[in-house]
PLY file of the C-alpha trace (Angstrom):
ply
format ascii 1.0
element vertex 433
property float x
property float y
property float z
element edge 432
property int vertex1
property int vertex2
end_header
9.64 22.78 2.26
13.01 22.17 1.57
13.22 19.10 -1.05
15.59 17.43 1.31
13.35 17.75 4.26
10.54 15.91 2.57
12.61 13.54 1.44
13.25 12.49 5.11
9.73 12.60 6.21
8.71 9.94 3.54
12.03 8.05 4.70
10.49 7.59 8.16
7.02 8.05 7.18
6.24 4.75 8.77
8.23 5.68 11.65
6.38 9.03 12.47
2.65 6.60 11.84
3.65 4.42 14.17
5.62 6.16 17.47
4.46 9.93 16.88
2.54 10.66 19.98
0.05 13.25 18.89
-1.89 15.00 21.69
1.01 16.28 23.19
2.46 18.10 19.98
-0.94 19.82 18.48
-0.59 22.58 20.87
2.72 23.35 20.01
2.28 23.19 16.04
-0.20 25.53 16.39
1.88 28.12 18.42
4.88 27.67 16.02
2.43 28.73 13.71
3.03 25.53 11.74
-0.60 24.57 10.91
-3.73 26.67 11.95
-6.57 25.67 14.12
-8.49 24.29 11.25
-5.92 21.85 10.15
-5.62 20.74 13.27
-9.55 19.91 13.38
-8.81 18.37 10.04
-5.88 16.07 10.68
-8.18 15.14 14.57
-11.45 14.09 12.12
-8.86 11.50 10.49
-10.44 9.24 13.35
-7.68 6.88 14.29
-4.37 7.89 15.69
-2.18 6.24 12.65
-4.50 7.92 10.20
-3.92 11.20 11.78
-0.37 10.44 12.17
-0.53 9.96 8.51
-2.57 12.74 7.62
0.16 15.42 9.55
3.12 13.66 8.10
1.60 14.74 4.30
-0.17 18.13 5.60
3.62 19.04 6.88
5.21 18.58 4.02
3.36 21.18 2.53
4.20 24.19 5.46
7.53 25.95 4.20
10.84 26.27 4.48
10.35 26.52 9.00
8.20 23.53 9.24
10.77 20.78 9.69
12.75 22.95 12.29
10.07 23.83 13.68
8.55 20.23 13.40
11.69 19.17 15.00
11.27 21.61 18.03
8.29 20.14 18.83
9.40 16.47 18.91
12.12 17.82 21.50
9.81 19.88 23.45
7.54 16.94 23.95
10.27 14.49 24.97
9.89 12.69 21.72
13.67 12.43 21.33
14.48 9.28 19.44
11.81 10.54 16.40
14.10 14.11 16.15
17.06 12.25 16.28
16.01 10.01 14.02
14.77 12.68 11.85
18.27 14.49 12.07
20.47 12.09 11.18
18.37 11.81 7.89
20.02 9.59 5.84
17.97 6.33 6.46
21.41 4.67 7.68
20.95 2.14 10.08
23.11 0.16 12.37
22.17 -3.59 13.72
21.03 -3.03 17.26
24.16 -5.21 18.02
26.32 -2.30 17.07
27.00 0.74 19.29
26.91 3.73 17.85
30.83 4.94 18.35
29.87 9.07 19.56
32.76 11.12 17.69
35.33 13.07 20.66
33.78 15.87 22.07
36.08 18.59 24.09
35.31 20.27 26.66
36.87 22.95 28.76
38.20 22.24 32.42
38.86 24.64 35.14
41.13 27.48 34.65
43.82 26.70 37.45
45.75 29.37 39.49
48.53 30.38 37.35
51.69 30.53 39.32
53.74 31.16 36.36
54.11 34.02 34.15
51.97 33.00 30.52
54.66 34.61 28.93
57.36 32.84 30.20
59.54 30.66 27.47
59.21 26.88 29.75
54.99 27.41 30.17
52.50 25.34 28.75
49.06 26.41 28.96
46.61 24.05 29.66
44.91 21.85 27.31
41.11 21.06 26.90
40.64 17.35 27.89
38.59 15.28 25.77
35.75 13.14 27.37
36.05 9.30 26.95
34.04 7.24 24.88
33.00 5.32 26.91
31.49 7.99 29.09
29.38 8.84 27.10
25.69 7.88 26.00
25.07 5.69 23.74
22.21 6.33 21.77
19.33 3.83 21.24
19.14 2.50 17.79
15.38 3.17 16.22
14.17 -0.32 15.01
14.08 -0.29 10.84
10.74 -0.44 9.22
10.07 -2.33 5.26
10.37 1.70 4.64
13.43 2.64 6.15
15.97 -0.27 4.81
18.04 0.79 2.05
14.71 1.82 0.07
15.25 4.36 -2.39
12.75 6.88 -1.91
11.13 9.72 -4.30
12.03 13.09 -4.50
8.70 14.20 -5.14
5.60 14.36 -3.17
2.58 12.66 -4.22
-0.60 13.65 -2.93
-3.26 10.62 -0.85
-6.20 9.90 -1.93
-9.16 10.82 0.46
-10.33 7.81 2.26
-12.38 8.67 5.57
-15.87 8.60 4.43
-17.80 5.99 6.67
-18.02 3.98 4.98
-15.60 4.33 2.57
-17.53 3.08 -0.01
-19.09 0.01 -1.45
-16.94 -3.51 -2.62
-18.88 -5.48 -5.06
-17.78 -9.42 -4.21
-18.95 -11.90 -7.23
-18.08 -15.40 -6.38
-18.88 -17.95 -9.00
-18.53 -21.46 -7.16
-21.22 -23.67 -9.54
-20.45 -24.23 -13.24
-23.55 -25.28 -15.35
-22.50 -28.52 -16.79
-22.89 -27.29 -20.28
-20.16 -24.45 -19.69
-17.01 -27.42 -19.17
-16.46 -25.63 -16.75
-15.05 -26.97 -13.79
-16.84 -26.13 -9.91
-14.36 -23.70 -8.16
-13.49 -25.57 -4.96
-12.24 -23.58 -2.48
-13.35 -19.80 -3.76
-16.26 -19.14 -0.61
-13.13 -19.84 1.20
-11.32 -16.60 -0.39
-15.11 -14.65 -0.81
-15.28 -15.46 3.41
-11.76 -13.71 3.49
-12.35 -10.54 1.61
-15.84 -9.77 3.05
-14.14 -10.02 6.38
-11.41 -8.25 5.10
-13.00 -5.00 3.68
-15.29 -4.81 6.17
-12.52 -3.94 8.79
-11.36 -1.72 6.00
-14.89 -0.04 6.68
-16.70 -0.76 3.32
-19.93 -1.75 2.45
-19.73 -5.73 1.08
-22.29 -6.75 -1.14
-21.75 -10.57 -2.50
-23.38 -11.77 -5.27
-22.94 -15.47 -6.12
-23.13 -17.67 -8.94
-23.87 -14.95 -11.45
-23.80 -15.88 -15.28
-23.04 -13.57 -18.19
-25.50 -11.21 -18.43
-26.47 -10.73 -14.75
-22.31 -9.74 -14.12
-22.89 -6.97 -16.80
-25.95 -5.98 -14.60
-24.37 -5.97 -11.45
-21.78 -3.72 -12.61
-24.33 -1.83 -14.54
-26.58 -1.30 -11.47
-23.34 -0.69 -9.42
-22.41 2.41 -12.07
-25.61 3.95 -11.35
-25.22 4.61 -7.80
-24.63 7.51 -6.07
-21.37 7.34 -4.54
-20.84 10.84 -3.55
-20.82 10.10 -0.13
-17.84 7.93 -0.71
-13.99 8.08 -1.39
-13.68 4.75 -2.65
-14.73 1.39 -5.32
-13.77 -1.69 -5.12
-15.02 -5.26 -7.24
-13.76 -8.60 -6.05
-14.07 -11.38 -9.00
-13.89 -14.84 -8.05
-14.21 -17.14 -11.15
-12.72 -19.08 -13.63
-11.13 -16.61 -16.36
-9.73 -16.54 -19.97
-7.50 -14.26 -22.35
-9.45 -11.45 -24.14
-8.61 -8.95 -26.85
-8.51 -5.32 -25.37
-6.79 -2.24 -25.72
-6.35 -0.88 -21.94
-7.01 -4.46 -19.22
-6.38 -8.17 -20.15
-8.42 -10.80 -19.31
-11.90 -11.83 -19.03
-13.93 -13.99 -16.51
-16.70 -16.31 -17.35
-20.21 -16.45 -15.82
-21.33 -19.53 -14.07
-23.21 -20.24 -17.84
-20.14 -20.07 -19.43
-19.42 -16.81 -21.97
-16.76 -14.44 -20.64
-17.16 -10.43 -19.58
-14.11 -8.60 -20.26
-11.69 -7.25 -17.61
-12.18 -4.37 -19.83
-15.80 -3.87 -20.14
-15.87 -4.42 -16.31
-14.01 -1.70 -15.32
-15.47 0.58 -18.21
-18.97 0.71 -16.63
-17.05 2.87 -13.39
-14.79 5.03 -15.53
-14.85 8.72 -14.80
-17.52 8.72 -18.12
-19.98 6.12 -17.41
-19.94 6.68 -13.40
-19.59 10.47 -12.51
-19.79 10.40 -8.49
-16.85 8.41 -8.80
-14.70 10.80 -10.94
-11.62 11.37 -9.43
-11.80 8.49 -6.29
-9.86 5.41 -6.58
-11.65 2.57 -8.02
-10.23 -0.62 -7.60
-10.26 -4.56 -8.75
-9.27 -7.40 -7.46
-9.60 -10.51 -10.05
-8.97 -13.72 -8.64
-8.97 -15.96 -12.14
-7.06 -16.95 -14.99
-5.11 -15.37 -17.21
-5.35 -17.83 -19.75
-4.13 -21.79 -20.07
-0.13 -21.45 -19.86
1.87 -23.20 -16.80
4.67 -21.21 -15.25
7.79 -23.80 -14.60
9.15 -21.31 -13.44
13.00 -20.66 -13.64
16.50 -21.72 -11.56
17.32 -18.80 -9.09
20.41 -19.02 -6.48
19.21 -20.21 -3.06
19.30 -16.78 -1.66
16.64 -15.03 -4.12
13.80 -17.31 -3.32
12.32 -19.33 -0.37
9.99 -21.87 -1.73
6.68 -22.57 -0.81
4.70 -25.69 -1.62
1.12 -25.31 -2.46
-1.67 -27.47 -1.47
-2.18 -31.19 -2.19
-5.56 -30.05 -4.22
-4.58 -27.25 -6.18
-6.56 -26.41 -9.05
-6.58 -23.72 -11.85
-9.15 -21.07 -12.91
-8.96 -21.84 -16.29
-10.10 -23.05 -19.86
-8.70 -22.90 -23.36
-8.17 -19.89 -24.72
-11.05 -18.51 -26.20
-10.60 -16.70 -30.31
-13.42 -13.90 -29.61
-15.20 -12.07 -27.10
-17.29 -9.49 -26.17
-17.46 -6.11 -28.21
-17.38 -3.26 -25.93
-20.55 -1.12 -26.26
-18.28 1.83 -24.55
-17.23 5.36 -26.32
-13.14 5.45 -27.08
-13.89 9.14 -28.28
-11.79 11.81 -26.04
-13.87 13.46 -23.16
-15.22 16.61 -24.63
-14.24 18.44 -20.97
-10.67 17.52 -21.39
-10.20 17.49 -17.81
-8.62 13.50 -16.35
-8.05 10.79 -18.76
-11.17 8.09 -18.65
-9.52 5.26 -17.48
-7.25 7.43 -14.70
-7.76 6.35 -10.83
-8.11 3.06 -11.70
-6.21 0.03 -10.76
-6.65 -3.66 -11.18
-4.77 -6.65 -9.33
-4.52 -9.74 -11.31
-4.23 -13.14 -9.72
-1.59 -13.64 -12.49
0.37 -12.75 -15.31
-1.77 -12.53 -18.72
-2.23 -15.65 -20.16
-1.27 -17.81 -17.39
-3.24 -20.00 -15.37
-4.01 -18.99 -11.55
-3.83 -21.60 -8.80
-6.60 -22.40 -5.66
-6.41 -25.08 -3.13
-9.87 -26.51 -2.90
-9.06 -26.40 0.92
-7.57 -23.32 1.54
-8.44 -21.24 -1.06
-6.45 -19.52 -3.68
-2.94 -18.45 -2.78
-3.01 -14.99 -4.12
-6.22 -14.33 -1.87
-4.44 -16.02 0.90
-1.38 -13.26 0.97
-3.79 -10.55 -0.79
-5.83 -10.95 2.71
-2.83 -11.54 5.49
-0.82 -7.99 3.75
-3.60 -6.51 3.96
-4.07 -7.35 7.55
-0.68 -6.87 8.77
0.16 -4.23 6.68
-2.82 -1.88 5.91
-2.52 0.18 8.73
1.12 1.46 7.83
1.73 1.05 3.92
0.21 2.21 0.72
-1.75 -0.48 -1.81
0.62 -0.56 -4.33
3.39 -1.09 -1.66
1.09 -3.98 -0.13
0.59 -5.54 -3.83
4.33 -6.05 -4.32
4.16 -7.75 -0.84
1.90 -9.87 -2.63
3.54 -10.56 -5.38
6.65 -11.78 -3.65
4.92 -13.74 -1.07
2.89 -15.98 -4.34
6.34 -15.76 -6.22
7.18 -18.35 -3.38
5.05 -20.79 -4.15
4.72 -23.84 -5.83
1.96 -26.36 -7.56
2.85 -29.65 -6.80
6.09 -28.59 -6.37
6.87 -27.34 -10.13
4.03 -24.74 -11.51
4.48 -21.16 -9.78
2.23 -17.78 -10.30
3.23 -14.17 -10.63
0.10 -11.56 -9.79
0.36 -8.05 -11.56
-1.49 -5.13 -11.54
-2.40 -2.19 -14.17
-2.20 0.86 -11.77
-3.59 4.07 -13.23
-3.72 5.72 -9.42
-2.68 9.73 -9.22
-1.68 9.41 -5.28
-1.07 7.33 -2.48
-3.76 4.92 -1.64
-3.95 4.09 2.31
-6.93 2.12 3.78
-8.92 3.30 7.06
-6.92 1.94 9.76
-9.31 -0.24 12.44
-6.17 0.02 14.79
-5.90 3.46 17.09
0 1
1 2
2 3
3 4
4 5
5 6
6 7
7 8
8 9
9 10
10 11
11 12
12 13
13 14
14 15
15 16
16 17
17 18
18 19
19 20
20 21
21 22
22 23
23 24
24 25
25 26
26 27
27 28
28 29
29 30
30 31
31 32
32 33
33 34
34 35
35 36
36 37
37 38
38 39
39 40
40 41
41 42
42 43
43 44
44 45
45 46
46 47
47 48
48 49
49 50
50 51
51 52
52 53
53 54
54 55
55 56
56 57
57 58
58 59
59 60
60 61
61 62
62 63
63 64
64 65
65 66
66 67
67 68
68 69
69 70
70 71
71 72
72 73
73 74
74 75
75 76
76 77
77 78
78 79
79 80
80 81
81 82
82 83
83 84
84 85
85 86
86 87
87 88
88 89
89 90
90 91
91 92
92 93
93 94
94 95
95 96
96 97
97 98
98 99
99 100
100 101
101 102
102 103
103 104
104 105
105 106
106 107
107 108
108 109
109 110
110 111
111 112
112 113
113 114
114 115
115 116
116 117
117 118
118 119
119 120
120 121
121 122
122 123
123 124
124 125
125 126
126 127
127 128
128 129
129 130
130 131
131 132
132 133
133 134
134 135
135 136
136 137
137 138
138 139
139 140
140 141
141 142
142 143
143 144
144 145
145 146
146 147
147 148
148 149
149 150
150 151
151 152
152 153
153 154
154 155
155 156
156 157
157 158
158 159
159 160
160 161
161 162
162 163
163 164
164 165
165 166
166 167
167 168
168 169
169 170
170 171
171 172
172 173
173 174
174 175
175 176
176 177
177 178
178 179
179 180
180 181
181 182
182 183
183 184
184 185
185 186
186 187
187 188
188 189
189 190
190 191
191 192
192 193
193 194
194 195
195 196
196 197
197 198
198 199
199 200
200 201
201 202
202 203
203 204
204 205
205 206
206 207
207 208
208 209
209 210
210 211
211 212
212 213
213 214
214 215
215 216
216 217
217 218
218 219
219 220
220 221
221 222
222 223
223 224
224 225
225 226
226 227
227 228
228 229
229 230
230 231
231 232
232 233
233 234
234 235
235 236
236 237
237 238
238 239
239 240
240 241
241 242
242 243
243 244
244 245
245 246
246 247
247 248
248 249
249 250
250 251
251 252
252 253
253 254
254 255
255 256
256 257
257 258
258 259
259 260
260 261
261 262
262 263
263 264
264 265
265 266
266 267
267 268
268 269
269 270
270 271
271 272
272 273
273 274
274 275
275 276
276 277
277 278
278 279
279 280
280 281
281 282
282 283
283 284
284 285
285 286
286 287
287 288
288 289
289 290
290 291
291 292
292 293
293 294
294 295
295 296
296 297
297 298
298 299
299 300
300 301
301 302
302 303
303 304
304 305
305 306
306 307
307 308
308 309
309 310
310 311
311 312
312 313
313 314
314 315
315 316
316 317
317 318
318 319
319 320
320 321
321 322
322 323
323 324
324 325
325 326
326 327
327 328
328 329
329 330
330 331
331 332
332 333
333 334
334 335
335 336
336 337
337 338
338 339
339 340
340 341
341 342
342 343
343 344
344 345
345 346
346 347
347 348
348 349
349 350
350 351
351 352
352 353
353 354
354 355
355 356
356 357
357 358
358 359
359 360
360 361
361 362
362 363
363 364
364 365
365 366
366 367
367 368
368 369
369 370
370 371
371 372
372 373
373 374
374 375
375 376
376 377
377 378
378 379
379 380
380 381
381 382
382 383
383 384
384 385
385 386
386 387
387 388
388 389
389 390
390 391
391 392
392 393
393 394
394 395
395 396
396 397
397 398
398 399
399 400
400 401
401 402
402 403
403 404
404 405
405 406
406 407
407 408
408 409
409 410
410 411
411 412
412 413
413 414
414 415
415 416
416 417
417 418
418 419
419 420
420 421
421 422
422 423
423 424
424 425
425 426
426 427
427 428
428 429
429 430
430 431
431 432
């Protein structure tokens, strides 16, 4: 395909998921010779209509040099007309709705009248198209803007999705540590079955498998993941491991952080995400795994820093907010994993991973004791409003801005982050047809 024909489908990519009107153009995609019979069985086992939608936005982009004409036909042909125009203009350039589109002059002939006059006479004028008015014309119906579709630079390449229609998708691993032992100084964590209620609700509309674990010290967190590692997940496209606890910095070479068991001693970010590395856990080689970690960075306070009163939108936090953290601690756990190159050469260990921190490294994360913690809070309502049209990493920067907002007791403020070692596209199963 022409590079600047996929260029415009990911422009409107969100468009096309959520207007195209599907049943009506399979036929004619086929008879165009577009895609065969078997991609169209493909693209229909996608289940819901936005993932199939999706699925023939990214399949088309891969048909040749005819497929956008012909793609275009077919949007015509099925009286799909504000998609093709859309697509044909292109450019992403939109007008408020407020503004009519002004339609350029258009000529057209009139009727040839009797000549009573000789043409070739010296005084004869012969007569002129007339131009239709303006405001005869049509005006065409603005297509509303999507997050997309608003001045958003867009790639010239195309990146592949992941595979996610497996049902389930696969298995999320919740550990929610609520109750300190005493011993530990560590503070009970208030507020965190709040965000564990959230995310099991959460990824199972996603269509995963939840298993929560709770109140898990040291040693039975390295066995959870450890037991989690030995499953088979060939019947899945997907990994995910929620961590709810209080957390600490950690010395590593890949993923900062670590986050204590309800005894007290810390597991490394690291280590964590070692034990389902395309090594240690080979039915998940290639498939997306994926971490959420809802703790500490370490004991620093953001203040924050002046901004003019159109770059931010402040939020107050909750009267009880409390941090997930404890002084920094000098050592921690060695990591009992290989760094030796893979002898088969073939993806990098630590590639198709990605992990969402609560915060920067080395700064604390906040949670309301009553409503929970506020990057779970926007982590869960993106996901919701958002997971049927946009990619994860799109939905994490959602996240990030919407916590950005916020304030502790009117002063403190938190920035999540992610490490994102992702090949392609990540989209969630869609519970929305």
């Amino acid at each position: 395909m022409d590079p600047k024909h996929r260029k415009i489908l990911q422009l409107h990519r969100s468009d096309l998921v959520i207007s195209l009107n599907l049943p009506d153009i399979y036929d004619l995609l086929l008879s165009k010779g577009v895609f065969t019979q078997d991609m169209i069985d493909e693209i229909r086992s996608k289940g819901p209509r936005r993932d199939q939608a999706r699925q023939l936005v990214t399949d088309l982009e891969t048909r040749g040099s005819q497929a956008f004409p012909a793609f275009l036909e077919c949007l015509r042909e099925t009286g799909q007309h504000d998609l093709a125009e859309l697509l044909q203009c292109g450019n992403g350039a939109r007008l408020p709705p407020s503004v009519p589109i002004q339609p350029s002059l258009i000529p057209v002939p009139v009727e040839k009248p009797e000549l009573t006059e000789k043409p070739d006479r010296p005084d004869f004028t012969p007569p002129r198209l007339a131009p239709l008015r303006p405001e005869t014309l049509p005006v065409p119906k603005p297509f509303s803007p999507s997050f997309e579709t608003q001045g958003v630079r867009q790639r010239r390449d195309s990146i592949q999705c992941y595979k996610m229609d497996a049902i389930p998708c696969g298995i999320c691993l919740i550990i929610n540590n609520v109750d300190f032992d005493p011993g530990s100084e560590l503070k009970d964590r208030k507020g965190s079955d709040i965000d564990c209620d959230k995310m099991e609700k959460r990824f199972k509309a996603l269509n995963f498998e939840v298993i929560v674990k709770r109140n898990l010290k040291y040693k039975h967190i390295r066995h959870e993941m450890s037991s989690l590692a030995k499953r088979d997940h060939s019947a899945y496209d997907c990994c995910v491991v929620i961590i709810l606890s209080h957390g600490t910095e950690a010395n590593h070479n890949r993923f900062p952080g670590a986050v204590h068991g309800v005894d007290g001693p810390s597991v490394p970010v690291q280590l964590i995400t070692n034990y389902l590395n395309g090594q240690n856990c080979p039915s998940l080689q290639g498939k997306p795994k994926l971490f959420f970690i809802q703790a500490c960075g370490g004991g620093e306070k953001d203040t924050g820093f002046e901004v003019s009163s159109d770059e931010a939108e402040p939020s107050l936090g909750g009267i009880d907010d409390q941090t997930d953290a404890i002084p920094v601690s000098s050592s921690s756990d060695s990591l009992s994993m290989s760094d030796e190159p893979d002898a088969r050469a073939s993806l990098p260990t630590p590639s198709d991973i990605l992990v969402s921190y609560s915060t920067f490294p080395g700064y604390v994360s906040w949670r309301d004791t009553q409503a929970g913690s506020w990057y779970v809070e926007n982590l869960d309502r993106v996901l919701e409003e958002n997971g049927a049209i946009h990619d994860l990493v799109t939905m994490l920067m959602m996240v990030n801005d919407a916590v950005s907002q916020i304030s502790a007791k009117g002063l403190y403020k938190q920035m999540p982050g992610s490490f994102n070692f992702l090949r392609k596209h990540l989209y969630f199963q869609s519970s929305q047809s």
